[in-house]
C-alpha positions, 0 to 999 in steps of 0.5 A: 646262163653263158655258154661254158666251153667243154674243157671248162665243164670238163674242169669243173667236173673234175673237181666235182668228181674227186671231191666227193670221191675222196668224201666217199672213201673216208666215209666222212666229209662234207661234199655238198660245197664242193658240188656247188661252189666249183664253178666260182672256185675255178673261175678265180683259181684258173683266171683271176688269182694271182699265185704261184703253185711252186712257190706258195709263200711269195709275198705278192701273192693273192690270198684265198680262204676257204671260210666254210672249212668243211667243204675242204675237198674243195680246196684240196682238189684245186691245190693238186690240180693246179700243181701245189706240193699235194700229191693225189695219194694224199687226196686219196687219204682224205681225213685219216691219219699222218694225211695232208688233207685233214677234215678242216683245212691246216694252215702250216700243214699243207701247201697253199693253205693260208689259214686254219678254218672251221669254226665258221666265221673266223675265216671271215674274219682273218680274212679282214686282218689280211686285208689291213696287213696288205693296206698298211704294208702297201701305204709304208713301203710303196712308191710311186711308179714302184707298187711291190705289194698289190694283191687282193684277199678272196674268201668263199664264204657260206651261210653259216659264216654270215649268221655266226656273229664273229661275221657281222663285227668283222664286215662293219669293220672291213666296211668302215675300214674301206677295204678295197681289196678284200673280196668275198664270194658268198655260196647263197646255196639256201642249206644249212646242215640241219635243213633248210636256211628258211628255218633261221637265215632270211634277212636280206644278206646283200641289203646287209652288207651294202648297210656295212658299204660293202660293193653287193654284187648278185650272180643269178645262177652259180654255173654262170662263168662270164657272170662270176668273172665280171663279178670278181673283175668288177670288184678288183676294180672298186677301190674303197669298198670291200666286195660280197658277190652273192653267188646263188648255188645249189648244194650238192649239184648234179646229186639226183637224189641228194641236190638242194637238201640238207642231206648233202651238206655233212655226210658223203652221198654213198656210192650209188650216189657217186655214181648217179651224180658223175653220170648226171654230170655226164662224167666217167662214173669209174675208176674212182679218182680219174683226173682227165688228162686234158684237164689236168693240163689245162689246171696245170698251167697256173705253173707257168702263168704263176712263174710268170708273174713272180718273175715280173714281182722279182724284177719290179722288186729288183727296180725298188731295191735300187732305188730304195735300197733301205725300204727294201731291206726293211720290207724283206726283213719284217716279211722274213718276221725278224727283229732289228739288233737293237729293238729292245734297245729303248726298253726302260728298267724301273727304279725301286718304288714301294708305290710303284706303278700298274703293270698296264701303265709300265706295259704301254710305256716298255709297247712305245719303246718297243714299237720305236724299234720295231717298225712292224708292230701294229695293232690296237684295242677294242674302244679301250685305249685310255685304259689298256694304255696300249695307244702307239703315240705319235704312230698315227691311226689306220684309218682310210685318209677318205674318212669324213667322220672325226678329226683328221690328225687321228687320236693319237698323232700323227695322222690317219692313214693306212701306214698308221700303226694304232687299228681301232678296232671299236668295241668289236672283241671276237672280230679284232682277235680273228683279224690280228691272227689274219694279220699276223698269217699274211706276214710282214706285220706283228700283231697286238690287241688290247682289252679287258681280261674278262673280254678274252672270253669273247676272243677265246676261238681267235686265241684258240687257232692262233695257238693252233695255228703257231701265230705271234699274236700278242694278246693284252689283257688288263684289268686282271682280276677282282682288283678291278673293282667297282665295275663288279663281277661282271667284270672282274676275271676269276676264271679267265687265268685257268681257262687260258692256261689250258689251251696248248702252245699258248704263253701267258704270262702275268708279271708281278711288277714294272720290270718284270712287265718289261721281261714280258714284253722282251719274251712276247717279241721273241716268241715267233711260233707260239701266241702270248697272252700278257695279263696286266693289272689295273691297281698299282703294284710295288717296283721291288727293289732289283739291287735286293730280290732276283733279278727280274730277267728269271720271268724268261724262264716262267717261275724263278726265286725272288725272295729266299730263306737264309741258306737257301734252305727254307721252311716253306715256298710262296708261290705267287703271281702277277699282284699277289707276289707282293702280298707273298713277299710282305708275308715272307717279312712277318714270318722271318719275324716269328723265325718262320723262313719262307722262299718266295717264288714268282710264277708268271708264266705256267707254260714257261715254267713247265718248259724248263727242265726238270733240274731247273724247276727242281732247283725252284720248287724244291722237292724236299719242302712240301709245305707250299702254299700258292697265292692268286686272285683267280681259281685255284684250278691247276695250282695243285700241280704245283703246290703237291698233295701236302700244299694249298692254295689261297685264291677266289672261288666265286665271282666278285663284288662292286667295291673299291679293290682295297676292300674286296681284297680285304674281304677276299682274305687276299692280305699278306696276314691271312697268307701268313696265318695260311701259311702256319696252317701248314706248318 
């Protein structure tokens, strides 16, 4: 081991000591990390990382993810050491209440956090998507002798990251990709929380990783200053390769009693403990939460040093400006997230059509019309492209221009390169979800994904924290229901639509037609703080005739009437969505043949619905008619808000069956006479 300077020890035990003093005093935490890892961590935060304490959003700078969110004092203690906006009241607040140091790290929540982790793994993973928002905002708007984005992505990442399998799809991902700038530190500490790593973990995780063409970097003893540098400035120099540096540490150090065991992972030490640890650490054992003068100086000069290198950002940007002054207009708008006047512009409106098409075909021809406009949309689906319809054409392939395995133009035009717009993210769900929220975090790029709706299941943790984390992903989904067909149950969503409704700040709109799809996309581009879910069908559904029925602009606001009873005053509503709104509309039209009048209400989206006030929604679902019957092909759960006590609901109940879609549909009682003789059932 090198020889470590007293101030840098001094340092490093600083962080040590108000880690496990905050863990101490809310009685809760996971002090074991910060224990360990603290040498690495100062190493980057106080030598190699590039950013600004008093500016945590500048473009340029380097991002850092804690991926092992629960070792999150360490994080915290570096943010108020070197002069982020935390003060140490909130460190002394530590996992309670209203507090800006919560138990797993909060992206929006506390400054200088870049991502919300703690489902272990997906830090990993978002880490991937910053890397590729950094590489295609580098290949479309630098030039030479002007470099206005170059800056690396580092995690520190944990045993747990690299078993949880969200971690093995990504780092294939980031491997082919060719990465160059991501850069992780790996806390190889042998623990896990329920004992030793022995029990479950013993591939060799370097052989791994040099498997994926990852750089493999090995760092004998985690205390090794000069050794972790040279790792960390050996990566920034490898160019096409993403960096694992396997830093061996040892949980909890310092702890007499409590060090290499699992014992120091999840639980505080309690204070005797504290107390025998500063003292082996040869640091003051009281008052709790002492803060060396001298050590906070010395963390405090990442003030200067960061004002420093925004300054020289700022002037280096000035220079581009003026020599690309269009370029530069462009990069500040889509890093500031806003859209063109004119991106809807090209968005087609679909004629009448009683064959119409599927909403997957029109929402990949209203995606190309958008993305003509909307230079920033970038994104792909897992290996699904011809069926999800989500190919950028003539957008080119982000791919690395090295590649030597496939053809060169790309698969759908226009070249491979990072400034290519299409990401094949291969049959990889959980890893491709977790990367558009990291894309989606660094800034600078809109991110959509692609697959079957079945597949969101796979993506549900990534969709979970983009919803958490107020992110505008867009989430396609095709493929939404029985009326997939063939390709049986195991396939076909029935349980998909009520699982994703329930997860908060998530929009998830099913439209019912072309023209509707087109609305879908319009409210996706314009939700900036929230997550959305489009769910489109395989099977063609009817273009309605627009001049005759609602226009399809009511979907903006979740639930509008389409089709009403003469006077407005109807015997019964019908309440559908996505393809089951045409089988309402056709039963509409066989009940006015028996004087039965119906109002058919399309219900693309709950959340938008439920948004809307209340004189609207009454305006829609009218209180004084209680016979409603909802139509869906999915579980009925969650309906009965909407159809009341005296309502019902005509939906699938169990999982589905390989045949063509006309006869499921048929044999799944999803016909316009069963909704008619449904509906007489409440009449």
């Amino acid at each position: 081991m090198s020889t470590i300077s007293e101030l840098d020890q001094l340092s490093i035990n600083t962080i040590r000591a108000l880690s496990i003093d905050a863990i101490q005093k809310a009685n809760s935490g996971h002090p074991g990390l910060p224990l360990g890892a603290a040498p690495m961590a100062y190493v980057l935060w106080t030598r190699l990382l590039k950013h600004n304490p008093a500016h945590p959003k500048w473009y340029d700078r380097d991002r850092f993810i804690l991926s092992g969110g629960h070792g999150s004092m360490l994080l915290y203690a570096l943010l108020y050491l070197t002069g982020y906006d935390l003060s140490l009241d909130e460190i002394k607040n530590f996992r309670q209440w209203g507090s800006l140091t919560p138990g797993h790290p909060e992206h929006g929540l506390t400054a200088g956090v870049e991502v919300t982790t703690g489902p272990l793994g997906q830090g990993f993973a978002n880490g991937v998507g910053f890397a590729i928002a950094e590489a295609h905002l580098a290949a479309r708007y630098n030039r030479p002798a002007h470099e206005i984005v170059n800056h690396f992505t580092y995690a520190l990442v944990t045993d747990g990251d690299l078993m949880e399998g969200i971690s093995h799809e990504a780092a294939s991902l980031a491997g082919h990709l060719k990465l160059g700038k991501l850069i992780y530190l790996y806390d190889d500490n042998k623990i896990s929380l329920a004992g030793t790593t022995h029990l479950t973990f013993t591939e060799d995780v370097g052989e791994r990783f040099e498997a994926y063409d990852w750089q493999v970097q090995r760092v004998a003893d985690g205390n090794d200053l000069a050794a972790i540098q040279a790792a960390i400035e050996n990566a920034q120099a490898e160019t096409e390769r993403p960096s694992l540096i396997l830093v061996r540490t040892h949980i909890g150090y310092g702890s007499p009693h409590k060090q290499d065991t699992f014992e120091a992972h999840g639980s505080p030490l309690g204070v005797d403990e504290v107390k025998a640890t500063k003292k082996n650490l040869g640091f003051p054992e009281e008052p709790a939460f002492y803060i060396p003068a001298e050590a906070l100086e010395h963390f405090r000069a990442a003030l200067d040093k960061g004002s420093v290198a925004e300054k020289g950002w700022n002037e280096k940007f000035a220079a581009y400006a003026s020599a690309y002054p269009d370029l530069a207009r462009e990069f500040e708008s889509v890093m500031r997230g806003e859209l063109p006047a004119d991106w809807d512009a090209a968005i087609p409106t679909f004629n009448a059509d009683a064959k119409g098409i599927s909403t997957r075909v029109a929402g990949g021809q209203v995606l190309n019309a958008i993305a003509k406009n909307v230079p920033n949309l970038i994104g792909g689906s897992a290996d699904l492209d011809p069926s999800t319809m989500t190919a950028l054409k003539g957008m080119g392939d982000f791919e690395p221009t090295t590649s030597a395995h496939g053809d060169a133009q790309g698969s759908v035009g226009g070249g491979w390169s990072f400034a290519g717009r299409n990401i094949h993210f291969g049959v990889r769900e959980h890893a491709m979800g977790a990367a558009a929220n990291g894309m989606a975090l660094h800034g600078g790029v809109l991110p959509f994904t692609a697959t079957f709706f079945i597949f969101s299941d796979y993506m549900r943790p990534a969709i979970r924290l983009a919803a958490l984390m107020e992110q505008q992903v867009i989430f396609v989904f095709t493929h939404d229901s029985i009326a997939l067909g063939e390709d049986g149950p195991t396939h076909q969503p029935v349980e998909q639509l009520a699982a994703l409704r329930a997860i908060p700040h998530l929009s998830l709109i099913r439209p019912c037609d072309a023209n509707e799809t087109a609305e879908a996309w319009r409210v996706a581009l314009t939700q900036t703080r929230k997550p959305t879910a489009l769910v489109l069908t395989r099977q063609n559904v009817p273009t309605f005739d627009r001049a005759r029925l609602a226009s399809a602009s009511g979907l903006r606001q979740g639930a509008y009437t389409l089709a009403d009873a003469p006077n407005g005053k109807p015997d019964l509503i019908l309440i559908a969505s996505g393809s089951e709104v045409s089988l309402a509309v056709a039963a509409r039209e066989k009940l006015a043949a028996e004087n039965i009048h119906a109002r058919v209400v399309s219900m693309p989206s709950w959340d938008l619905f439920d948004a809307q006030p209340q004189a609207y929604r009454d305006s829609v679902l009218l209180p004084s008619v209680r016979a409603r019957l909802a139509v869906e092909a999915g579980v009925a759960q969650g309906w009965h808000k909407y159809v009341g006590d005296a309502g019902a609901v005509l939906s699938v109940e169990r999982f589905g069956a390989s045949a063509p879609y006309q006869v499921l549909f048929e044999k799944f009682g999803l016909t316009a006479d069963n909704v008619v003789a449904r509906a007489k059932q409440l009449l």
